[in-house]
C-alpha positions, 0 to 999 in steps of 0.5 A: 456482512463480509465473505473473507476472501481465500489467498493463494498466498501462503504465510510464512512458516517461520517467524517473520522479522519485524524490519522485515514486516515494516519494509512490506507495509511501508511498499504497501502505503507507497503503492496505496499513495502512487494508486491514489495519485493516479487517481486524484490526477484523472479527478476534473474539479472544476470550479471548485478547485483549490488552484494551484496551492491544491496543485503543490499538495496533492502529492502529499494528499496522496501519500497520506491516503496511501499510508491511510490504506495501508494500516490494518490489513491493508490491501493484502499486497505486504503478504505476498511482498514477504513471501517474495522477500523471504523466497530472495533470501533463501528462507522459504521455497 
């Protein structure tokens, strides 16, 4: 059983624009896909390593976790990056 976590983040009071949405989850994704890069360069493979093909693609491996993390609730980051972008254009306190 999970415990919801509690936000300091508050929602927004007025409708969010859908462009808008989509821009935050797309900022997620790319962090999720930077975090995951960060991680997989720090991972010894040894032996079992795929060479260098593996070397040419961990990039997009990366990217495609990242986008992977990001669907659904995501990590929660989208939420604050809207309020940031609401408060940048005058919308919200």
């Amino acid at each position: 059983m999970t415990t919801p976590v509690s936000s300091s983040v508050t929602q927004p009071t007025k409708p969010v624009p859908p462009a808008l949405a989509k821009t935050a989850h797309q900022f997620e994704a790319v962090f999720a896909g930077q975090v995951a890069k960060l991680m997989l360069e720090s991972v010894d493979v040894g032996e079992f390593g795929g060479g260098h093909g593996e070397e040419m693609f961990r990039g997009v491996l990366a990217e495609r976790v990242g986008d992977e993390m990001a669907k659904g609730t995501g990590l929660g980051i989208s939420a604050s990056v809207i309020q940031q972008m609401l408060k940048m254009q005058g919308d919200q306190p």
